[in-house]
C-alpha positions as CSV (number, residue, x, y, z in Angstrom):
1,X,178.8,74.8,-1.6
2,X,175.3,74.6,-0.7
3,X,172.3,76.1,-2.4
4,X,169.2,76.8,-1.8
5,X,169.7,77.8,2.0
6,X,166.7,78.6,3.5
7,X,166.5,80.8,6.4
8,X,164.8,84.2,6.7
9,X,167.3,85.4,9.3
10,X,170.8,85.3,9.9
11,X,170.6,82.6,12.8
12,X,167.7,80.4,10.3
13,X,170.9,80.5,7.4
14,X,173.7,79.8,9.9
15,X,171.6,76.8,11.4
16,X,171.0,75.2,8.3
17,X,174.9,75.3,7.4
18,X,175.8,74.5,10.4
19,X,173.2,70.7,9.9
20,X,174.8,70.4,6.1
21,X,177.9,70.7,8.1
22,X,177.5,68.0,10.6
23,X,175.7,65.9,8.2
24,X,178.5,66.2,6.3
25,X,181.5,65.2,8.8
26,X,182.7,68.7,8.9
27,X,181.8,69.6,12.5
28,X,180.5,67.3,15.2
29,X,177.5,69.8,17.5
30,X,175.6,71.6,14.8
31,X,173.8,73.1,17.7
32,X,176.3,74.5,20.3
33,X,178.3,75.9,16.5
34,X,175.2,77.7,15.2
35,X,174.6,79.0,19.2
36,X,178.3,80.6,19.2
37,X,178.1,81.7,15.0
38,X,174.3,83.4,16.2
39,X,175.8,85.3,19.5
40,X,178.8,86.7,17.9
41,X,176.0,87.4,14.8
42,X,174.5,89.4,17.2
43,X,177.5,91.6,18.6
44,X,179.1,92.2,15.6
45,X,177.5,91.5,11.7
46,X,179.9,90.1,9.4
47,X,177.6,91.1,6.8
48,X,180.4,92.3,4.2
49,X,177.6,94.8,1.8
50,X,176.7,93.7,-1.9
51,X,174.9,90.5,-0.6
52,X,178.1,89.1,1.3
53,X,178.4,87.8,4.6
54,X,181.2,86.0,5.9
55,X,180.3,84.9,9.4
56,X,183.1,83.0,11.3
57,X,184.6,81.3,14.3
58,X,187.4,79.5,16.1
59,X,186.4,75.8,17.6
60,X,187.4,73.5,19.8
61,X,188.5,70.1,18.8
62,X,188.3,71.2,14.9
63,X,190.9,69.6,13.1
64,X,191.5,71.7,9.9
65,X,189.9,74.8,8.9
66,X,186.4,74.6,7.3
67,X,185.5,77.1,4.7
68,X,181.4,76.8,3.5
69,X,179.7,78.7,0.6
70,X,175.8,78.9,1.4
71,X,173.6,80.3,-1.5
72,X,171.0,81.4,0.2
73,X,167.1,81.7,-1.0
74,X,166.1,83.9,-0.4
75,X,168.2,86.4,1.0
76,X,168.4,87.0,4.6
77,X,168.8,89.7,6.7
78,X,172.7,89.5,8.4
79,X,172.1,93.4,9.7
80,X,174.1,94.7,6.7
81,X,175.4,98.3,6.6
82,X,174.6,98.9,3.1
83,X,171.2,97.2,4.1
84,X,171.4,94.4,1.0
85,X,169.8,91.3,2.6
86,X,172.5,88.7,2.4
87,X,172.5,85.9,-0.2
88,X,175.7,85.0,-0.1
89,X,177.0,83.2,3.1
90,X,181.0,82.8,3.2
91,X,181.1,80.4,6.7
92,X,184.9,79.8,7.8
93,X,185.1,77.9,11.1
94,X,189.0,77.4,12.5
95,X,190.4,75.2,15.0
96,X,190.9,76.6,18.3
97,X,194.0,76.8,18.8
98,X,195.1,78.2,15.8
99,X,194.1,81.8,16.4
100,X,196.8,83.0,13.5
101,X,195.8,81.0,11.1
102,X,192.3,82.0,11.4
103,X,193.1,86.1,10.9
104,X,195.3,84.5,8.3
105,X,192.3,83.1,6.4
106,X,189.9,85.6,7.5
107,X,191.8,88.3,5.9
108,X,193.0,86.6,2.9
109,X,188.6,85.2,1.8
110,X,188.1,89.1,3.3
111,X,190.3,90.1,0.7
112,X,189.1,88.3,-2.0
113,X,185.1,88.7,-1.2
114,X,186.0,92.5,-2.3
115,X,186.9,91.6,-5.7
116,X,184.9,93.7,-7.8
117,X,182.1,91.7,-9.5
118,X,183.1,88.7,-7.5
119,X,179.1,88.4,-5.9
120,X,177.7,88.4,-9.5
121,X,180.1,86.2,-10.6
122,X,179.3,83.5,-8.0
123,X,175.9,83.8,-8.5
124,X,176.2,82.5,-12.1
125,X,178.4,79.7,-11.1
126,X,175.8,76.9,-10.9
127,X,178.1,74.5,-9.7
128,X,180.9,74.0,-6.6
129,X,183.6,73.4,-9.4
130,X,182.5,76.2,-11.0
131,X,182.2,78.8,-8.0
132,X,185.8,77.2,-7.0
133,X,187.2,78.1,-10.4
134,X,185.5,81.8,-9.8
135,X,187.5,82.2,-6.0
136,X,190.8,80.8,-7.7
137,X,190.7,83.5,-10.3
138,X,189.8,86.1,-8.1
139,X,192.3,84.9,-5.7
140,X,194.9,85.0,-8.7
141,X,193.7,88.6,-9.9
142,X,194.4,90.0,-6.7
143,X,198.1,88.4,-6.5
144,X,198.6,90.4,-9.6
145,X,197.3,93.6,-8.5
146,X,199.6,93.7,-5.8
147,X,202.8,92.7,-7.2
């Protein structure tokens, strides 16, 4: 989780995860990842309404999955429907060659970004631990609902 993303606009937000990323050993070109995240920005918004935007992409020579919260200050515009500037910034970056288990993971934090009260509830979090424990149980409540 990172907070305090700055960033005006979509492409500002998604280049500054796309650094914590590489700084972090997640990815390897924060550059050429915020270039493709910014041009598919640009076709099609993931902005999600309510603050949300989960912005994603399939990459070569990625290993595992990467999944990124960005709290983002202030709120950017992702070209939402609902027209809520984003401040909430879900980034899930796949390997490749796993285009099934990207859809898979897509539609499963798709899923659980719905959750009603799930944006508020992250915002309160604080912490990663905390906004990990607020996923889990939304995660959970939704494995209920549909049993």
């Amino acid at each position: 989780m990172f907070t305090g993303v700055p960033g005006a606009t979509a492409a500002g937000v998604l280049a500054s995860m796309c650094r914590s990323l590489a700084e972090a050993g997640a990815i390897a070109d924060a550059a050429s990842v915020t270039a493709e995240l910014t041009a598919r920005e640009g076709r099609c918004p993931t902005a999600l309404g309510g603050g949300i935007a989960l912005p994603h992409g399939r990459l070569a020579g990625l290993g595992e999955p990467v999944v990124s919260l960005g709290l983002v200050s202030p709120p950017a515009d992702f070209a939402a429907a609902d027209g809520s500037p984003v401040d909430l910034v879900f980034l899930l970056l796949s390997p490749a060659d796993s285009p099934a288990r990207h859809l898979s993971l897509l539609a499963r934090l798709s899923r659980i970004l719905r959750s009603p009260g799930l944006g508020e509830r992250l915002r309160a979090a604080g912490t990663p631990a905390a906004a990990s424990r607020v996923l889990r149980e939304a995660e959970a409540g939704l494995m209920v609902s549909h049993r």
